[in-house]
C-alpha positions as CSV (number, residue, x, y, z in Angstrom):
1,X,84.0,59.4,156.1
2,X,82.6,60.0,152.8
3,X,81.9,63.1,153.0
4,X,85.5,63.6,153.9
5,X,86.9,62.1,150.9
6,X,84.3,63.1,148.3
7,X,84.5,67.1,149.4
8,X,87.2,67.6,151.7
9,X,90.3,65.3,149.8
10,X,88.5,64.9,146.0
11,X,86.7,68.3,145.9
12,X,89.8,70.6,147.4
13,X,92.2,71.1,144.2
14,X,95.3,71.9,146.0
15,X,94.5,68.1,148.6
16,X,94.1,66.6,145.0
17,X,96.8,67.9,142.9
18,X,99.3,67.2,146.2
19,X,98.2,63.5,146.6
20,X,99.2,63.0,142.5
21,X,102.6,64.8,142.9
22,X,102.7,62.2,146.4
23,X,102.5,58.9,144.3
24,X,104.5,60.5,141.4
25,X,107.2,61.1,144.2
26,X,106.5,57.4,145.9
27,X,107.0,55.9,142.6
28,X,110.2,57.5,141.8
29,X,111.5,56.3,145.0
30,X,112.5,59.5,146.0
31,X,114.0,60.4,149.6
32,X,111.6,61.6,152.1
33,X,113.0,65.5,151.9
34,X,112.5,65.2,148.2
35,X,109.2,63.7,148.5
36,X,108.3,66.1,151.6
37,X,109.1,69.3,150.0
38,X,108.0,68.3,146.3
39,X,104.2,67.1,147.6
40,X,103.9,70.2,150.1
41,X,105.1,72.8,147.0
42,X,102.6,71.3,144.9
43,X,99.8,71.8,147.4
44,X,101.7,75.6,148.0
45,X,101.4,76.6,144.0
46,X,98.0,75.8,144.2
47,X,97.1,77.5,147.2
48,X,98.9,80.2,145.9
49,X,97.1,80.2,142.6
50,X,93.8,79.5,144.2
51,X,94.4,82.7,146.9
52,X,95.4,85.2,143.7
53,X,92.4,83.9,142.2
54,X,90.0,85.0,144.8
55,X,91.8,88.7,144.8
56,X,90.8,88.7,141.2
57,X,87.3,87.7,141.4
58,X,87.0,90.0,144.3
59,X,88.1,93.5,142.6
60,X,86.4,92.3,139.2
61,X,83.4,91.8,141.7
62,X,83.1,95.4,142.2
63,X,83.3,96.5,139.2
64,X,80.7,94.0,137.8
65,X,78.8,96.3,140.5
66,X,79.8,99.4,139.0
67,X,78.5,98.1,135.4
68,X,75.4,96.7,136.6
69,X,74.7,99.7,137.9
70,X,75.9,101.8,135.0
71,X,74.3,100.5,132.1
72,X,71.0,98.9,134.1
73,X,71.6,95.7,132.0
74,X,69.3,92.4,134.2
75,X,69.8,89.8,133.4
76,X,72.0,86.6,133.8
77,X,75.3,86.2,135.7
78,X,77.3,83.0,134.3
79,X,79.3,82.0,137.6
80,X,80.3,78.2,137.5
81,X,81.6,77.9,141.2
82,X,78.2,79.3,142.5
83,X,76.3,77.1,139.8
84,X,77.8,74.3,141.1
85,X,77.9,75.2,144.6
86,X,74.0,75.4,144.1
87,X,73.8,71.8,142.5
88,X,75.2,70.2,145.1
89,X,72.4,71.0,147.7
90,X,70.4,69.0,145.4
91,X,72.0,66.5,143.7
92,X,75.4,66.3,145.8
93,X,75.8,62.4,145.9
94,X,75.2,61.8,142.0
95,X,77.6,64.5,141.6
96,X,80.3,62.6,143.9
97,X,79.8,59.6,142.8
98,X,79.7,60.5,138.8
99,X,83.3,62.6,140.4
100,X,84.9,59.8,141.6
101,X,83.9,56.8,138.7
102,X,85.0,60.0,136.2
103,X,88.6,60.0,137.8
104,X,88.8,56.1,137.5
105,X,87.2,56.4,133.6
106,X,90.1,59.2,133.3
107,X,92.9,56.8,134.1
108,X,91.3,53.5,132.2
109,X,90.9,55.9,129.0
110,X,94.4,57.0,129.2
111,X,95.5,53.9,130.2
112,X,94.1,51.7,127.4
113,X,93.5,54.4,124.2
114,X,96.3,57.2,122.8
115,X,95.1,59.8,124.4
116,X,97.5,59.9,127.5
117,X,96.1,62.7,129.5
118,X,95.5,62.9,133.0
119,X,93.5,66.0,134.2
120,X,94.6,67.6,137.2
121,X,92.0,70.6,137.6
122,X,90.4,68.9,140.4
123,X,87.5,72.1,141.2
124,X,86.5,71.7,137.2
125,X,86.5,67.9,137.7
126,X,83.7,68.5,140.6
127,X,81.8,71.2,138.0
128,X,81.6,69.1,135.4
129,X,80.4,66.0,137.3
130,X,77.8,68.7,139.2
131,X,76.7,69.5,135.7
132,X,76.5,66.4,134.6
133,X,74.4,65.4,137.3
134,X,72.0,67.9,137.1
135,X,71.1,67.3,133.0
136,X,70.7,63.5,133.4
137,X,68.6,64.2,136.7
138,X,66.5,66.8,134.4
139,X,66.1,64.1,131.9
140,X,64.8,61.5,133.9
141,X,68.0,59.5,134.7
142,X,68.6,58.1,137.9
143,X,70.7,55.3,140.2
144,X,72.9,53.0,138.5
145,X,72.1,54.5,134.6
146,X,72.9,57.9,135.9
147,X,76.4,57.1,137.4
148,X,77.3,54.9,134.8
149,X,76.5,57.6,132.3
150,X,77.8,60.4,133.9
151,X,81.0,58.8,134.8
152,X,82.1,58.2,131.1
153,X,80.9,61.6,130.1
154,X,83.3,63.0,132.7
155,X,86.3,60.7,132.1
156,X,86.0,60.9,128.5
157,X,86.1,64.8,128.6
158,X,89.1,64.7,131.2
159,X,90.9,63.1,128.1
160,X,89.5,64.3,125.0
161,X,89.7,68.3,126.3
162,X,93.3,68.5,127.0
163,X,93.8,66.4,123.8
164,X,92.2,68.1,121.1
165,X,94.3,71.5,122.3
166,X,97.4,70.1,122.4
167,X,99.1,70.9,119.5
168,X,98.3,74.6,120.6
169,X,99.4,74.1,123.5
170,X,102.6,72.9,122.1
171,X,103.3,75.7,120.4
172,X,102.9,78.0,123.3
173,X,105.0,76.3,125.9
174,X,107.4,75.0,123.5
175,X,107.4,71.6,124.5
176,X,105.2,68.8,125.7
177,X,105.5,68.1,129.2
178,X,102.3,69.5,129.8
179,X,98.5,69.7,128.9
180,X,95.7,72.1,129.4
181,X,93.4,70.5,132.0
182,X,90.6,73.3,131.8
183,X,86.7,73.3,130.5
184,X,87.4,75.7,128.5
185,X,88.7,74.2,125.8
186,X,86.0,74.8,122.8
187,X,86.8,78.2,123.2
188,X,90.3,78.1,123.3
189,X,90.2,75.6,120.1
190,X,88.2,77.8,118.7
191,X,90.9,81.0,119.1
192,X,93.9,78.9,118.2
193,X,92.3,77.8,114.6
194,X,90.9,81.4,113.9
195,X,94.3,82.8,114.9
196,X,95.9,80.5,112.2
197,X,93.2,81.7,109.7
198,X,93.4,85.4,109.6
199,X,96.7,86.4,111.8
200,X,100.5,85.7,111.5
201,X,102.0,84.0,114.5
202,X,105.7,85.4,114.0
203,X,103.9,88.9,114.7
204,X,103.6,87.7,118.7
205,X,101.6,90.5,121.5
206,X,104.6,89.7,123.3
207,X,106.9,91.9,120.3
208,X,104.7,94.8,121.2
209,X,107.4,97.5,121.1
210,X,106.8,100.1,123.7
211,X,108.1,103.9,123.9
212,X,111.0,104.6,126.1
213,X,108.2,107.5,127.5
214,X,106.0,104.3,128.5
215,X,109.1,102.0,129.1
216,X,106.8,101.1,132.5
217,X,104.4,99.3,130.6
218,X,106.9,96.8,129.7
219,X,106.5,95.8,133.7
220,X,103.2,93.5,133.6
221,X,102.2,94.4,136.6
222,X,101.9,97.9,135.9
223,X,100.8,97.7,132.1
224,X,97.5,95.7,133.9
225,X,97.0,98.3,136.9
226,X,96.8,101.2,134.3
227,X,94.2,99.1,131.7
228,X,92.4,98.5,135.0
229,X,92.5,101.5,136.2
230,X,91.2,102.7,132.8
231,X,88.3,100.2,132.5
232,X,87.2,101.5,136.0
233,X,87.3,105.1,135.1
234,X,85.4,104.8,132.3
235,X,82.7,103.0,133.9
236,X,82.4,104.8,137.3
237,X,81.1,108.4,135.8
238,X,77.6,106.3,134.7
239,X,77.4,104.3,138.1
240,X,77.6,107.6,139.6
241,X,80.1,108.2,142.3
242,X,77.2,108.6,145.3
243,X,76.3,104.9,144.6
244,X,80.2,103.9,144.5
245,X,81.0,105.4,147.7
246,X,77.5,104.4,149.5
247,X,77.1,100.9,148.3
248,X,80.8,99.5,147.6
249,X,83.4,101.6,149.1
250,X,82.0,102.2,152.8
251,X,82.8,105.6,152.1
252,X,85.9,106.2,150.7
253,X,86.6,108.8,147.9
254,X,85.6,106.6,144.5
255,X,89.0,107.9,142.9
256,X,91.4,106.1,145.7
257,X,88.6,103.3,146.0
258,X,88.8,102.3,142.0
259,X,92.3,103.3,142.0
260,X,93.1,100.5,144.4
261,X,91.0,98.0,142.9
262,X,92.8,98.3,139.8
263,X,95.8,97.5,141.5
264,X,94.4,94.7,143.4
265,X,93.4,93.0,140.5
266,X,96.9,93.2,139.1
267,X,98.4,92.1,142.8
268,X,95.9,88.8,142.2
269,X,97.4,88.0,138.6
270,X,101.0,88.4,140.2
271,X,99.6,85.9,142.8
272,X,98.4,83.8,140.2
273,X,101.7,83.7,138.1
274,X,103.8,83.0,141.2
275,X,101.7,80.5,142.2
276,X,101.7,78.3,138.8
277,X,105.5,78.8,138.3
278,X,106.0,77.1,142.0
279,X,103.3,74.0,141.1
280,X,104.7,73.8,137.7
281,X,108.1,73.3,138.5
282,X,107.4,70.7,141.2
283,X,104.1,68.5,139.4
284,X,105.5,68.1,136.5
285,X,108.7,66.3,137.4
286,X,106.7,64.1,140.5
287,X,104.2,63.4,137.4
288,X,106.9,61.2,135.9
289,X,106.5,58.4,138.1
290,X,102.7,58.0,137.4
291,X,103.6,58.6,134.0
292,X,106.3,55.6,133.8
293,X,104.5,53.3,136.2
294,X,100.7,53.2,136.0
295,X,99.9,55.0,132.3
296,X,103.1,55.2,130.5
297,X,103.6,58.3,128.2
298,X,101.2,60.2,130.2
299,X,101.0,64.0,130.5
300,X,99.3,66.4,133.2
301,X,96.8,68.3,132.4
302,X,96.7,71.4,134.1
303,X,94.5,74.7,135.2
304,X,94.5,77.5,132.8
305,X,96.7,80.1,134.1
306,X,99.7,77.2,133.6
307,X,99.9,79.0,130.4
308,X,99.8,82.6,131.1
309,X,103.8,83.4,131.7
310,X,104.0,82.6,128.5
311,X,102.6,85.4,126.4
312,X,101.8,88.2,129.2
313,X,100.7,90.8,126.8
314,X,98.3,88.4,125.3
315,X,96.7,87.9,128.7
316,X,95.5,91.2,128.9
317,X,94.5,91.4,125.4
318,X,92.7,88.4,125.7
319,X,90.6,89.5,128.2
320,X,89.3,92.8,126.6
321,X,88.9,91.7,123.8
322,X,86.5,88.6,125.2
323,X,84.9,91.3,127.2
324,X,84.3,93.3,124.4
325,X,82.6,90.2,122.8
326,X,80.3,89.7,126.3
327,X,79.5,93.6,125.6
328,X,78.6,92.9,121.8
329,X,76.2,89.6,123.0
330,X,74.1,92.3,125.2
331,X,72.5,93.4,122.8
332,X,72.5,90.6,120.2
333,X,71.1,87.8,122.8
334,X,67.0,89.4,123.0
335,X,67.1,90.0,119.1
336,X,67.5,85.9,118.6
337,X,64.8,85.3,121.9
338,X,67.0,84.4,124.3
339,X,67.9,85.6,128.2
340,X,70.6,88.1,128.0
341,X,74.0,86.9,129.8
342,X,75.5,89.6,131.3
343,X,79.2,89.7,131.3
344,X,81.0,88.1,134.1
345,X,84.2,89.0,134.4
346,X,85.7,86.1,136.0
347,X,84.8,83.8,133.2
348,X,85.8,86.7,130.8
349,X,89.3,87.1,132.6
350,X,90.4,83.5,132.9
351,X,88.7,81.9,129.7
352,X,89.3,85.3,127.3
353,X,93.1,85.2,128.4
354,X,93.8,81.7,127.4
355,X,92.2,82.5,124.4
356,X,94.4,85.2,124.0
357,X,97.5,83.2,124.5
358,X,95.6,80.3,122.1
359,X,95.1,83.1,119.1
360,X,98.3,84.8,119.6
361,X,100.6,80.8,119.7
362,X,98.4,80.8,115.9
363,X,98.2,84.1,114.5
364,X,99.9,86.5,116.6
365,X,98.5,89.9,117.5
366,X,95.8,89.8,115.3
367,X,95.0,86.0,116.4
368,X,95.1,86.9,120.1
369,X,92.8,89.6,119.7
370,X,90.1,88.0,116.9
371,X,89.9,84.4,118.7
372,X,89.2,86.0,122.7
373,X,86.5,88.2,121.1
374,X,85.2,84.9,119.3
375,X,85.5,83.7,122.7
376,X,83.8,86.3,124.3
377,X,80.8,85.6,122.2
378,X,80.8,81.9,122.7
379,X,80.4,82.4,126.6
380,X,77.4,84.6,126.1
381,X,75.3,82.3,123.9
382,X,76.1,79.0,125.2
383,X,74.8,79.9,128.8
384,X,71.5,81.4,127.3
385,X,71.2,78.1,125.6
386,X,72.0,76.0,128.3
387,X,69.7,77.5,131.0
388,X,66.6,75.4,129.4
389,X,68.0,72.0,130.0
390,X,68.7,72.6,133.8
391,X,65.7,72.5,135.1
392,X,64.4,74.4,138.1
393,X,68.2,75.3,138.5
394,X,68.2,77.6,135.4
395,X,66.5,79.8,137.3
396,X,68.5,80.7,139.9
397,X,69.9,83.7,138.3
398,X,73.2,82.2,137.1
399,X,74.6,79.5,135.3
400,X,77.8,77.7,134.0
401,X,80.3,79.9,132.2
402,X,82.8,78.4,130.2
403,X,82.4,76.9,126.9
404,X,82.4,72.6,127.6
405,X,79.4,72.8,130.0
406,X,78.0,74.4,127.3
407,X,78.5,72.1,124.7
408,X,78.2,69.0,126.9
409,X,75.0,70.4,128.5
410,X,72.9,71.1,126.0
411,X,73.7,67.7,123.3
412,X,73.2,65.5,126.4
413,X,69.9,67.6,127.1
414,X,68.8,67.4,123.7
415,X,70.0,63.6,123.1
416,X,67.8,62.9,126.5
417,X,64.7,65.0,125.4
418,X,65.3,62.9,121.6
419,X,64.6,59.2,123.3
420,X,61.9,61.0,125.6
């Protein structure tokens, strides 16, 4: 029965996100159709996102392949799902148990302070508290300390990381109905104030004007399958296109094989979208009757790609430009001593578009493209520097992506090594 609740109900995103749109709906009183449809929609989006998600990570999996392959580059693969997948062989009740008190810590901060958040991103919710679990194991915490510990790290980020964005956040979706519930956030803080240093916001990616000849690139769908298409190209004439077709085509011409991977990857973002405009438009309003009854004033916060309809073009620019900052670490990681992270383009994608959209809400064109290549850089270095305070785990060949388990990882792994 534990198990059920900690992995199957807490640790399934859509299960989560469906049971808060559930008592949302309860507390509104709302009819059972209402209730019915507006708990099963929720769950739906979220599916939805969650399946156009894996498309992406699957075609941006074969052409992490091709570049391995290309350029010969060993080294690290950041990849937070299979981090924490790994962590919970190991320490999978301290990180349920930090999981569940982190949820309660959530609601009593928001309840009690002015920072009215509740975090919604249920898989980064189970990262964080696998994280968590595996620095204070590393630095000789255990039982009750351990949980206790971990638990107000967790809630205290599940408040303080949508909070410190939302102003940004503001500005891109034009009102405040909604936060960004993502462990990201350093990163996207970190585009949003460099965009307001060196770009103009009234000069928005989303202005781009486009020639009637490429009038077809105003369709996102097709402006991503051609810049994918592109970015596949120009990588497969180093991998070679005998080790394309042998190793990750099963034989198919490498020209129709990267073709259709290209437009894979822009089939999964049109998943993605559709999939946050129907969870959207149904958690939000159900959120009001946790908002009015239990923490009044509350606001969701909600997985990255909540904000990407609003500033397509930055998207894509946002995630070039972050991956052009992953390219840049390469080679800058071994010249300060440490392991060389190579880019993963999951991380790269869904981290380096938000900070797109950050930069370009700040400082337009210029913003979107400056802060995801800051970005970029950020989620290079912050892995190499938190492998050392894993443990045995930073050896395993991967580690956690995105900027906050970066942050949080290594101070708590310094403050533990500090009182010995």
């Amino acid at each position: 029965m534990v198990d059920f609740i900690m992995k199957d109900i807490l640790g399934t995103p859509s299960i989560l996100i469906g049971l808060f749109a559930l008592v949302g709906l309860l507390l509104q009183k709302k009819s059972a159709a209402d209730t019915v449809s507006g708990t099963l929609k929720t769950v739906m989006g979220f599916v939805i996102l969650g399946a156009g998600a894996a498309v992406i990570e699957g075609s941006l999996g074969v052409f992490r392949g091709m570049f391995e392959k290309a350029f010969a580059i060993a080294g690290v693969v950041p990849n937070t799902d299979a981090m924490a997948a790994i962590a919970q062989k190991s320490f999978g009740t301290e990180t349920a148990l930090i999981m569940v008190f982190g949820m309660i810590a959530n609601i009593l901060i928001a309840k009690f302070t002015p920072f009215k958040y509740i975090f919604l991103t249920g898989h980064h919710t189970l990262y964080m508290a696998a994280m968590l679990a595996v620095v204070l194991v590393t630095g000789g915490v255990t039982g009750v300390p351990l949980v206790i510990i971990g638990s107000l790290l967790l809630g205290a980020m599940m408040v303080f990381s949508p909070a410190i964005l939302q102003r940004y956040t503001r500005q891109i979706t034009g009102s405040d109905d909604f936060a960004l519930g993502h462990f990201g956030s350093f990163g996207y803080f970190m585009a949003g104030f460099i965009g307001k240093l060196v770009g103009d916001k009234t000069k928005t990616t989303e202005d781009i004007k486009v020639p009637k000849s490429l009038g077809f690139l105003r369709d996102t769908s097709v402006a991503i399958s051609l810049t994918m298409a592109i970015l596949f190209l120009v990588v497969a004439p180093f991998a070679g296109p005998s080790f394309i077709e042998s190793e990750l085509s099963g034989g198919t011409n490498f020209i129709v094989f990267i073709f259709i991977q290209a437009v894979t990857f822009a089939a999964g973002v049109y998943i993605v979208l559709a999939g946050v405009r129907m969870a959207i438009g149904e958690i939000v309003p159900a959120f009001k009757g946790i908002a009015e009854k239990v923490v009044k004033g509350a606001k969701p916060a909600l997985d990255c790609p909540t904000v990407f309809p609003f500033a397509p073009n930055a998207v894509i620019i946002g995630f070039l430009s972050s991956f052009a900052g992953g390219i840049l670490s390469v080679f800058l990681l071994p010249l300060v001593g440490l392991t060389v992270i190579v880019p993963g383009l999951v991380p790269h994608f869904f981290c380096g578009a938000t900070a797109g959209v950050f930069g370009n809400a700040t400082g337009g064109r210029r913003g979107a493209i400056i802060g995801a290549f800051v970005n970029g850089i950020i989620i290079s270095f912050l892995p190499a520097l938190l492998l050392p305070v894993l443990g045995s785990l930073g050896l395993e060949g991967t580690t956690f992506g995105d900027t906050d388990f970066g942050i949080i990882g290594i101070l708590l792994g310094k403050l533990l090594s500090f009182f010995g």
